[in-house]
N, C-alpha and C positions, 0 to 999 in steps of 0.2 A: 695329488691323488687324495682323494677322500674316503674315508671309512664314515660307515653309519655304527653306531652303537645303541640296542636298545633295551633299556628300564624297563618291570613292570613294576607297579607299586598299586594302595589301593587309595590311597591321598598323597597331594603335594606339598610341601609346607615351607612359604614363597618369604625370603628377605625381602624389604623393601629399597632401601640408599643404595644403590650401584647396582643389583640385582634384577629389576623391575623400573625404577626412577632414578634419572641420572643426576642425584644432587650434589653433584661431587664441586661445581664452581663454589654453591651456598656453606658448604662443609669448609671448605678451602680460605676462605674469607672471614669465616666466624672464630675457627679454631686458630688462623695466623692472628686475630686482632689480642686471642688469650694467650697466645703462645708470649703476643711480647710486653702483654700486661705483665707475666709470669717472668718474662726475663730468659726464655728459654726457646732455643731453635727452632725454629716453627715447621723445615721440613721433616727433623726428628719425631717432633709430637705429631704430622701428619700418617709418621708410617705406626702411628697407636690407635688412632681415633675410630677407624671402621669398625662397626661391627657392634661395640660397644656403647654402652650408654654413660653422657658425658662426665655423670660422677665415678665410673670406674675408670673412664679413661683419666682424669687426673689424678686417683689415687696411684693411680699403674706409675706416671709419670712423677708425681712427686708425694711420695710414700710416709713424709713426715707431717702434711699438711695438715691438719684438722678437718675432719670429715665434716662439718657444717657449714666451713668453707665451699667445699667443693658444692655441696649438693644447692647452697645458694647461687655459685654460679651455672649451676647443672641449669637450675629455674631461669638466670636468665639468658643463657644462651638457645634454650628452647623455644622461648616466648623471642627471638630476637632470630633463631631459624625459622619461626614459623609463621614473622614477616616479610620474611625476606626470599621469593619466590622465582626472583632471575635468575635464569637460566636452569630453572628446574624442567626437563624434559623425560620423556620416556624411554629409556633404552629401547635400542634399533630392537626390533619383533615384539617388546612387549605388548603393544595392545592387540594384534592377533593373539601372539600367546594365552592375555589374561580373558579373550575371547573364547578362547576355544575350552577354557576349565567351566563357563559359567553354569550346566550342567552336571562339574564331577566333584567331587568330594577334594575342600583345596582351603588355604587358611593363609592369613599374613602373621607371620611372625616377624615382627620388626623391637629395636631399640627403641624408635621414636616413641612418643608420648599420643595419646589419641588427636588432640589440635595438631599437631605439628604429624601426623601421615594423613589426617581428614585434609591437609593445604597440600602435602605434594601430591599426594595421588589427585586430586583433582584439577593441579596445576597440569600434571603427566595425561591429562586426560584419561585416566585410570578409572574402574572401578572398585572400591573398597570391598574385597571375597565381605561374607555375611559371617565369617569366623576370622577374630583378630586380637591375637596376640598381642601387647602393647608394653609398655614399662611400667603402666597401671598395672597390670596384671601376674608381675611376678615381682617375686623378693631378690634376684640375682641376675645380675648383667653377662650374657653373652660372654668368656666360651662356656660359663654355666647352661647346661643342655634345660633349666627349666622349661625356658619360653617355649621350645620343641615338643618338649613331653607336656606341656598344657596344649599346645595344638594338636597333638595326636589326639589327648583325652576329648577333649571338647568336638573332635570329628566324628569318636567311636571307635579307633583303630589303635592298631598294636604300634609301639616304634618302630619295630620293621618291617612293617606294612605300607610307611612313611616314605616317601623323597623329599628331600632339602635344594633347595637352590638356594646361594648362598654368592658371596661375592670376598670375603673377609676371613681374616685367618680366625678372629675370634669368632667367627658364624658357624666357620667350616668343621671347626675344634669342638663347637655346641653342637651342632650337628652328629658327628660322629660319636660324640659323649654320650649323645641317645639312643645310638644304636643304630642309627640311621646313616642310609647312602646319600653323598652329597654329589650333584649337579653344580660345579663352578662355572660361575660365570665372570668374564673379564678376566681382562688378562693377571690383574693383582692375583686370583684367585689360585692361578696354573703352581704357585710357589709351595702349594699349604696342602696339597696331593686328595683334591678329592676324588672321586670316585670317577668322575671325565669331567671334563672340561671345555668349555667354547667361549668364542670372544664376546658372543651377543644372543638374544634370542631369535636371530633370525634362522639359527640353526638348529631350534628346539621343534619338533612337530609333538604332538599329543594326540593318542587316538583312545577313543573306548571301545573297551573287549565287551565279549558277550555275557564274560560272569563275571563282570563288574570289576575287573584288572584296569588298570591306566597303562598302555602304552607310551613312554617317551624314548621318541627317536628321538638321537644325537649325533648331528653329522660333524666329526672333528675334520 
């Protein structure tokens, strides 16, 4: 049996890695190669890596490192995801989903770096929203709510005016830091209690109201 559940908001403010673009093989492959540069469990370090950007993930994981370390390999693990494009695809409903906003007021908040979401959204067959959030653009990694509250700014709207899609316990955590309802997507997300929850966007519909509300329906 199905229920519908539905959102109004007056922007969306969309994750990119798992959420919209399914880079999870290119993630999986990059971060196992440092896991065992580092000497350290590569499935461990995989349940850190979402969500965040990849000099906070290795501070999180090893906490005594020298931060010029990290952010050197931050540099080349970027330029090294952002050749590396097999098996980058769109998650099930996203290109209707990111069809049906290109009319309403909607924003990419991602970790990635501008090169490296310009290669998978266009590998994903995506369009790049025309407001985007990047790792350029803020001083703090994910679950730090900046990147959110610079997309709400940059649209014109209140944070809780705002909905988050998100996929990641550190998106979900940035997310509600903001003030804001989260839309989890995939099933990783079901564990970190956003707001609802579905497997894919094949079950997200988006309608526009008359005084400029975004309806999202949510069929769990």
């Amino acid at each position: 049996m199905t229920a519908t559940t539905t959102l109004t908001a007056r922007a969306l403010l969309l994750d990119m890695d798992s959420t919209i673009v399914n880079s999870e093989a290119v993630v999986e492959r990059c971060w196992r190669g440092w896991a065992a540069e580092q000497g350290l469990d590569a499935d461990e370090v995989l349940q850190v890596v979402h969500g965040r950007q990849g000099w906070a993930t290795m501070a999180a994981l090893l906490p005594d490192r020298p931060m010029e370390l990290n952010l050197a390999d931050n540099r080349r693990m970027l330029a090294q995801e952002t050749a590396d494009m097999d098996g980058v695809v769109p998650v099930p409903g996203a290109p209707a989903f990111m069809a049906s906003l290109a009319a309403l007021p909607h924003a990419l908040v991602t970790s990635a770096d501008i090169p490296l979401s310009d290669a998978r959204m266009g590998a994903a067959g995506l369009t790049v929203p025309a407001v985007r959030i990047t790792a350029e653009s803020v001083s703090a990694s994910k679950p730090d709510p900046e990147g959110f509250l610079k997309g709400a700014a940059e649209l014109g709207f209140a944070p809780e005016d705002c909905l988050v899609f998100e996929d990641s316990e550190a998106g979900i955590e940035a997310g509600r830091a903001a003030g804001m309802r989260v839309v989890g997507v995939g099933d990783r997300a079901a564990a970190f209690a956003p707001t609802v929850q579905v497997p894919d966007l094949t079950r997200v519909r988006v309608e526009a109201l008359a005084d400029g509300l975004i309806a999202v329906h949510v069929t769990a």
